[in-house]
Every structure is written in structure tokens, then in C-alpha cells.
C-alpha positions in Angstrom: 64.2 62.7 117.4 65.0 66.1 118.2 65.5 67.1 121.9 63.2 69.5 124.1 65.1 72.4 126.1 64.7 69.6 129.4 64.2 70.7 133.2 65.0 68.5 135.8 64.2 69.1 139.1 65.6 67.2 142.5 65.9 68.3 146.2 67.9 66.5 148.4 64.8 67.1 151.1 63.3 64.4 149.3 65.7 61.6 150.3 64.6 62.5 153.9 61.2 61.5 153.8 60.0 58.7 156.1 57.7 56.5 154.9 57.2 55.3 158.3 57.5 51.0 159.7 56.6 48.5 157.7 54.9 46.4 160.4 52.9 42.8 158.8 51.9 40.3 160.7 54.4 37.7 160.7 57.2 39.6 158.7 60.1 40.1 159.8 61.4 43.7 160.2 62.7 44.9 157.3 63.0 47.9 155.2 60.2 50.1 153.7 59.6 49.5 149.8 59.4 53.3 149.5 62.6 54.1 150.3 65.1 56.7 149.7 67.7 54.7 147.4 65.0 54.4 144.7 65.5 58.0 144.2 68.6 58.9 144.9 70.3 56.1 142.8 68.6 57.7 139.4 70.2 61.0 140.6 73.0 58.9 140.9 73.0 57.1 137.9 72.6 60.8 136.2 75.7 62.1 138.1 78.1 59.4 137.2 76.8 59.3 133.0 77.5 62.6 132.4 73.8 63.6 131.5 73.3 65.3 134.8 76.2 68.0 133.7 75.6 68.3 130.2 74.5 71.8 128.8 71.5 70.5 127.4 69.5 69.4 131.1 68.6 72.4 133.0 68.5 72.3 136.7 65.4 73.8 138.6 65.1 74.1 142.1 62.1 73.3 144.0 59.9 75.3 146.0 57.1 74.5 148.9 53.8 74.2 148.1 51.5 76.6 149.8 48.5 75.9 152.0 46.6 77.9 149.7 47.5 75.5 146.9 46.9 72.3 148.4 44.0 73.2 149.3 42.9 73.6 145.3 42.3 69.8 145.7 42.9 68.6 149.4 40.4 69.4 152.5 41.3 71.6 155.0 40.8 69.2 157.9 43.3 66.9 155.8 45.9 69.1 155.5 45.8 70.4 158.8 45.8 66.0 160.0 48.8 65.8 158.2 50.8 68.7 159.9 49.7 68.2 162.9 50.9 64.0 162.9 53.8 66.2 161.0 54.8 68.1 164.0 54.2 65.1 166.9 57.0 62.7 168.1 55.2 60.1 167.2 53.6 60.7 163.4 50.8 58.4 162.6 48.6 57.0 159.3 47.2 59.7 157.2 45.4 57.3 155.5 45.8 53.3 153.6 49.5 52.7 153.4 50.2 56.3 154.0 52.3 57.1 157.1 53.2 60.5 158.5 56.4 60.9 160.3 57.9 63.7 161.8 58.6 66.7 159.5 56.8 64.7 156.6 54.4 67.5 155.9 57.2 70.0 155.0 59.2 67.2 152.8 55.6 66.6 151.0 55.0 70.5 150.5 58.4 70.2 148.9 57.3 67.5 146.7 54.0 68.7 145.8 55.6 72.3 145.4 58.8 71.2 143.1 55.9 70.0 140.2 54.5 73.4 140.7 57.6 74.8 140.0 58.5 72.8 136.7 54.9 73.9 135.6 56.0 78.1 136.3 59.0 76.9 134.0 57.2 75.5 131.3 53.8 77.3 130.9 56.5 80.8 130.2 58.7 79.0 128.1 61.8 79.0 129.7 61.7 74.8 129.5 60.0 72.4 127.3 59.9 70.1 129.3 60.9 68.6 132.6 61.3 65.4 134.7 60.4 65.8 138.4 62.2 63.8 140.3 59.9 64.3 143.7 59.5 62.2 146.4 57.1 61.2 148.2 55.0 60.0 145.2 51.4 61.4 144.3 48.7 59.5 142.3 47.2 57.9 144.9 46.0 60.8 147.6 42.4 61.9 147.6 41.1 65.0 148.9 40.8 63.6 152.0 43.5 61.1 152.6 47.1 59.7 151.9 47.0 56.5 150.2 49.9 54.0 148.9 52.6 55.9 150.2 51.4 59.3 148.8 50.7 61.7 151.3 49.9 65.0 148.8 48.7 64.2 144.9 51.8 66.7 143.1 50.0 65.7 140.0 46.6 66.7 140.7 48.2 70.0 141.9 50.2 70.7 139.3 47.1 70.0 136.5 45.6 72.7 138.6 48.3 75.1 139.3 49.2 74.9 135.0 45.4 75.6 134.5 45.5 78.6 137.2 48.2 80.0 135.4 46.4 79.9 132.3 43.4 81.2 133.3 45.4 84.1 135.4 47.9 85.1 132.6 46.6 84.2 129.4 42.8 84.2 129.9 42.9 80.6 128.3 41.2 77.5 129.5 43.5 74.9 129.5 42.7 71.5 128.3 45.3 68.7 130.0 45.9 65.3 129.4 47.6 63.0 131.8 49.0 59.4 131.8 50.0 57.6 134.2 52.3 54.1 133.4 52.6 53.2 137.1 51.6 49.8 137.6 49.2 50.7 140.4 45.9 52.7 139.5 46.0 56.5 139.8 43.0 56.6 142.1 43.9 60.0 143.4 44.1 61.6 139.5 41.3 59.4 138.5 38.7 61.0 141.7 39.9 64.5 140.7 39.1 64.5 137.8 36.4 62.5 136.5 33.8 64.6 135.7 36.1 66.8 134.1 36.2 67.2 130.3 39.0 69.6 130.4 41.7 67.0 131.9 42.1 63.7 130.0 43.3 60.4 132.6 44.8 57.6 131.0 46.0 55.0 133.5 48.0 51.6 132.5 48.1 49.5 135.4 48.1 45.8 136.4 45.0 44.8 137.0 43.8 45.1 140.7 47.1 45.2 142.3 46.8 48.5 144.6 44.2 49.7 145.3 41.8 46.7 145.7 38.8 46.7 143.4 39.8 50.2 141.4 40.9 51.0 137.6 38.5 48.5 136.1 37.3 49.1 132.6 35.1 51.9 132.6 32.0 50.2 130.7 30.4 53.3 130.4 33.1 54.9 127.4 34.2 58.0 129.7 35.9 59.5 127.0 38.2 61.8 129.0 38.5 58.8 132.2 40.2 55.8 130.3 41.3 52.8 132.3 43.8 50.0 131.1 43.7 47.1 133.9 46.3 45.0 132.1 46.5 41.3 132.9 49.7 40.1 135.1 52.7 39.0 133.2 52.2 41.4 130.2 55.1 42.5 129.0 56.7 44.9 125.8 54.1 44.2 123.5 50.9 44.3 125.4 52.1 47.7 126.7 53.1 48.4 122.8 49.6 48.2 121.5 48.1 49.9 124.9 50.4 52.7 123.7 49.3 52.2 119.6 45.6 51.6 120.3 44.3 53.6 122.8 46.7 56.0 124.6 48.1 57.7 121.3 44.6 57.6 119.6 43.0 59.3 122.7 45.5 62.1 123.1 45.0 62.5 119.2 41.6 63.2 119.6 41.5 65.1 122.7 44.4 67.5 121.2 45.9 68.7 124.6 47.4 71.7 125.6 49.8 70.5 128.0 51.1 66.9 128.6 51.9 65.5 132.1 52.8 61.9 132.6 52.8 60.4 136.0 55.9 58.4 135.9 56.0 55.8 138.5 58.9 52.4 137.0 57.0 49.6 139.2 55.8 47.9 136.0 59.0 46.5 135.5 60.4 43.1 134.9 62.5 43.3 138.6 60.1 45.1 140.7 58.9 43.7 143.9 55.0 45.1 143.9 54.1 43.8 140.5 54.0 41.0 138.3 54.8 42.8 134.9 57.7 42.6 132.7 58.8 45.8 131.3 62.5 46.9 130.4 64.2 50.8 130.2 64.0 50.0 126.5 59.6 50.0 127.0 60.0 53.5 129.5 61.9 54.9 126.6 59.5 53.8 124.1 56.8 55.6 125.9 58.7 59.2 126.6 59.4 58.7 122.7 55.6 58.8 122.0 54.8 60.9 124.4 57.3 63.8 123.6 55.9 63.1 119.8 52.5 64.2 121.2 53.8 67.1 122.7 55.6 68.5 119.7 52.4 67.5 117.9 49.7 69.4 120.3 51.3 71.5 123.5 54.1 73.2 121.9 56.3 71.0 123.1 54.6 71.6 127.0 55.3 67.7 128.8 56.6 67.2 132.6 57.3 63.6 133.8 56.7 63.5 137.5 58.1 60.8 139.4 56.1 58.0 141.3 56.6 54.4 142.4 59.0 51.9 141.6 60.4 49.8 144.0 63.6 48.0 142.4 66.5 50.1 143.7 68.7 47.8 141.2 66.6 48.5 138.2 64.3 51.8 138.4 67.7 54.2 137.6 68.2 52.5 134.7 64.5 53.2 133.7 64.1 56.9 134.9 67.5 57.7 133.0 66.0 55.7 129.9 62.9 58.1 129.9 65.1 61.5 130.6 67.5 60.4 127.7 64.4 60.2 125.7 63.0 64.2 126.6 66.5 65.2 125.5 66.2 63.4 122.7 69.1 61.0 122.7 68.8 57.7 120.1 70.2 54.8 119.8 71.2 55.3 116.5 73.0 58.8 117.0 74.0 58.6 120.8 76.1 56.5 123.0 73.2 56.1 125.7 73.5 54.8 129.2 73.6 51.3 129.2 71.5 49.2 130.9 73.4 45.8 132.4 70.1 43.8 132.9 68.2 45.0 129.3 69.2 41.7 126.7 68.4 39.6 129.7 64.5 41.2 130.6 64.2 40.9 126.9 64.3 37.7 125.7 62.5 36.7 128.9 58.9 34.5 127.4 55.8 35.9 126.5 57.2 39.5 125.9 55.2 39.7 122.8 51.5 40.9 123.1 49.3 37.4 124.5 45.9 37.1 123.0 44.4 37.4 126.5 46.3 41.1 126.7 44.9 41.9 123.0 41.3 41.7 124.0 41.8 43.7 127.1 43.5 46.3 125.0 40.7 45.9 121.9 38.1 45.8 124.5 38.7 49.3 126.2 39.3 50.7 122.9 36.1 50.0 121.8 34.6 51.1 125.1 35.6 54.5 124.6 34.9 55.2 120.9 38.7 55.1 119.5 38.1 52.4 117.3 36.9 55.1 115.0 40.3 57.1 115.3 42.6 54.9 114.8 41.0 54.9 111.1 40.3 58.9 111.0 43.5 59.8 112.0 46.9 59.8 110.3 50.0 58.2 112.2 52.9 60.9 111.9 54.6 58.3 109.4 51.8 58.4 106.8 51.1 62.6 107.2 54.8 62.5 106.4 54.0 60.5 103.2 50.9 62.8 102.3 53.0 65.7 102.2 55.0 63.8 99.9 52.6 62.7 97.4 50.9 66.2 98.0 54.2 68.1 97.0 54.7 65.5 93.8 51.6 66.3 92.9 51.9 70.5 93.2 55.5 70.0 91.1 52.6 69.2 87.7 50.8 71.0 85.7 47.5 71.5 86.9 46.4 69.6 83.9 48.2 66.6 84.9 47.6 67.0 88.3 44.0 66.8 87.4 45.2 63.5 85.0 46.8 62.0 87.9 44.1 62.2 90.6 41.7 61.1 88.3 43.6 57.5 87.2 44.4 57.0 91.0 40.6 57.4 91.9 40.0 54.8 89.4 43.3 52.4 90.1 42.1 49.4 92.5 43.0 50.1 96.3 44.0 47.5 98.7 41.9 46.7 101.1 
């Protein structure tokens, strides 16, 4: 596959974020999931491979958000709760599982504000694409809360910001699709933007993990508000034909202009806040597709932007899995970072798509109407073979041409 001009984007701000105690009754003190290591190891992990100095991954720097711009999505009285708890000794909750120490509400303007400056980047051109490595994490805020360790929602804000730009610069109304493989349910994206038919949200998440009670399937067949609640223990191949069924069908037919993926690695086989069973090789898998889509639909326009994912052994090997894949490293043509635990996680049970998984995954398909394109639509494999049976048959004479079609309209067809 042939590499995007890739942005990356990391401030070391980010690795000073508090996420505040983790105080349970009964537990033992002991240190936060969301923690800085998570994040700096995959810049790390880039450092050491090589991939972090090679000419091919450009390094942007990130800015901070403006009060102006959070407020696109967030309330005022929000924002002002969290600088305020911001600029006490003390800090205090912002919301569920979202805690506000000192000088947190600068660190999140940095996070929310580094997405909005890989969207500047790609909406002129100067990258394809971009991973984001920002901390704290997003997809759970609302307009009026911090949730799961998310204080501001960077994705939300930078769907808005790329749509801004649009509308400001090139008079266009952007159409935006975003999926979200963190194992917990993008609540935050989900609230922004449900009513919207401009913004797609696909979310693949293990069923009712965090939050409690939300990303169901939508019974109703939203077709721009899909939700994927996959069962616990799925593994490779229930997130394979998630991927085959109903996020690259969707995307197909919603034909964005821009791609953004909220990237969070918690649905992995060693993470401590889920019971999935993904590998890198899976991550890689779905940047593959993805970036596909974007060559196919947004001119190439696609920006990862980080989320959870818990396993400070495990999530570098995942994020750098994904970032290989937007520069377009293979297998079969690059010597890739390797990944120590991958043979292991693979041959691990039940990696193959259960029956239980397939009518989850046939079940919201049907829900929202993509049965119907996954027949109407040509994979990438079989356009490529149209074109070549198209050019075979431009290479007769229009007589035989004519000859041809004719004796394959009447030759018996497989069904």
C-alpha cells in the first residue's frame, strides 16, 4: 500500500497531565490507569525504531485550543468549572471519572488544540494524514461534563474546527465520518452528533463496559449514528467482519470528505479495562482499511487521534502498528517493528469470529440498511478486476465486443 505524506503530532505537556487519585473502596492505593507511560512509551517505542526520524513522518507541533473554540461544543459554565478547579490547590471532579488537577485545563487546551492543529495541516494540504498523539483523551466529554478520564472532547472539536475551515475558506459543507475502535463507547462523539447527517459515528466497543447502559444497538437504523456493542471475549475475527460488514459498507455509502478515527488500543488482548482480545496485527488491519477509504473518498484527508488504552506493556506496540500503516509500511516490503507478544495473542482460542459475535455484527447491519450495500457496491478487489475485463473488452473490435457481451449474458452465472 502506498504511504500518505504522515503528520504526527506530540507535546511533551501531555505527559504532565494528572488524572487525579484513584480512590475505591477497599483498594489499595495504587496508580491511575490513565497514566503518563501509556503515552510516552509509544513516543518511545517510535524514538528507538527509527520511524520517529525517518524523512517520511513529519513532525507538527501543537497549539492551545481557544476559549472561543471549545465553546463550539462545550458550555460556557463547563469550561469556566474546569479552569477554575484548574487554577485551585486542590482540583476536583469535573464530572464521572473525570478529575481536574492543578493546571489540567491548560494541558487539556493543549490536547484539544494539538487535533486542531493536525486538521490546519491537512485540510491545506501540507499532510495527508496525521496521528495525534494527545493526552488527555476525548470521546467521552459532553457539552457539559468530563467523563472517563476525558476532560475536553478533541474529536468533537476537531470535526468542528475541519468543517469551520471548510465553510470559511472553501465555502464547502463538509461531510465527516468518524470511527472510533476504543473499547469503551464514544458517548461524547455519539451526543454531538446525532442528529447530524453531515458527520457519520461509527463506534466498536465492548458491550456495556464504560459507560453503563450506553452504545446499544440503535434499533431505530440511524443511518449516520451506528453502534457496534460487541460481546466480551471477541477477538480478530469478530472485529474482521465488524470492519467487512458494516464499518467499510457505511463509509462506502456515506462517501466522506474527511476521515477521522478516534484511536483509543484498550480493546486489546493485555488491557486491564476490557475483556477483548485484539493484537497490533488487528490495529494495523484497521488503519489499512481505513487509509483505503481515504484514498478512495477524502483525498487522502484521515487523522488518528489518540484515546485510551491502558496496557503500558502492550499499547506502543499497537499505536506504532497503526502509524506504520498511514506510512504505508508492509509486511511484505518492510522490516516493521516487531511486536514480542504478537504469535502469543494470536493463537490464543476463539480468535476466530464466534456465532454469538456474527449475529451481533449481522444484526446491526441490517438495522441500518447496509445489507443492501454490501451487494451494490464493489470491494476495491473486484473494481480492480472490472477494469480489467473492461479494458479486454475495449482491446476488440466493436463487433466482437458486441459478440462477447452477448454469449456472456447468456453463459450460466453462479449463484
Amino acid at each position: 500500500m502506498t504511504g500518505l505524506k504522515a503528520g504526527y503530532l506530540y507535546d511533551e505537556k501531555y505527559a504532565w497531565f494528572d488524572s487525579g487519585p484513584l480512590n475505591l473502596k477497599n483498594l489499595q492505593p495504587v496508580e491511575h490507569w490513565e497514566n503518563p507511560e501509556t503515552k510516552t512509551r509509544i513516543h518511545s517505542l517510535l524514538k528507538v525504531s527509527g520511524l520517529y526520524n525517518s524523512d517520511d513522518l513529519i513532525k507538527l507541533t501543537a497549539r492551545d485550543a481557544t476559549q472561543e473554540e471549545l465553546l463550539r461544543f462545550h458550555t460556557k459554565e463547563y469550561v469556566d468549572k474546569v479552569k477554575e478547579l484548574s487554577n485551585s490547590n486542590d482540583g476536583g471532579s469535573a464530572g464521572n471519572e473525570a478529575y481536574v488537577c492543578k493546571g489540567s485545563y491548560e494541558i487539556a487546551c493543549r490536547s484539544a488544540g494539538g487535533v486542531l492543529r493536525a486538521i490546519e495541516h491537512v485540510m491545506v494540504g501540507e499532510v495527508d494524514a496525521c496521528y495525534c498523539l494527545t493526552r488527555p483523551p476525548g470521546h467521552h466529554a459532553l457539552a457539559d461534563q468530563g467523563m472517563g478520564f476525558c476532560i475536553f472532547n478533541n474529536i468533537v472539536l476537531g470535526c468542528l474546527h475541519a468543517r469551520f475551515l471548510a465553510n470559511e475558506k472553501q465555502k464547502k459543507k463538509l461531510r465527516v465520518a468518524i470511527v472510533d475502535y476504543d473499547v469503551h463507547h464514544g458517548n461524547g462523539t455519539e451526543a454531538a452528533f446525532f442528529d447530524d447527517q453531515d458527520v457519520l459515528f461509527i463506534s466498536l466497543h465492548q458491550d456495556n463496559n464504560y459507560p453503563l447502559g450506553a452504545g446499544g444497538v440503535n434499533k431505530h437504523g440511524v443511518e449516520t449514528n451506528i453502534n457496534v456493542p460487541l460481546p466480551p471475549g471477541s477477538g480478530s475475527g469478530a472485529y474482521r467482519k465488524a470492519f467487512d460488514r458494516i464499518v467499510v459498507p457505511a463509509i462506502e455509502r456515506f462517501k466522506p470528505d474527511l476521515i477521522l478515527v478516534s484511536s483509543g488500543f484498550d480493546a486489546s488482548f493485555m488491557d486491564p479495562l476490557s475483556c477483548m482480545m485484539l493484537t497490533s496485527d488487528d490495529f494495523r488491519g484497521f488503519a489499512d482499511d481505513l487509509v483505503k477509504l481515504a484514498m478512495r473518498f477524502c483525498d487522502n484527508k484521515i487523522i488518528f487521534v489518540h484515546e485510551g488504552g491502558y496496557s503500558r506493556h502492550y499499547t506502543p506496540f499497537c499505536a506504532v502498528a497503526v502509524i506504520e500503516s498511514i506510512l504505508g509500511k508492509t509486511k511484505e516490503n518492510d522490516v516493521l517493528v516487531e511486536d514480542p507478544f504478537l504469535s502469543e495473542a494470536k493463537a490464543w482460542g476463539y480468535q476466530e469470529c464466534q456465532p454469538h459475535q456474527a449475529r451481533l455484527v449481522e444484526l446491526v447491519a441490517k438495522n441500518h440498511n447496509l445489507l443492501s450495500v454490501l451487494d451494490d457496491v464493489l470491494t476495491p478487489e473486484e473494481e480492480t478486476v472490472q477494469e480489467s475485463i473492461t479494458g479486454l473488452l475495449n482491446s476488440l473490435s466493436p463487433s466482437k465486443r458486441q459478440l462477447v457481451i452477448k454469449n456472456l449474458e447468456s453463459t450460466p452465472m453462479k449463484t
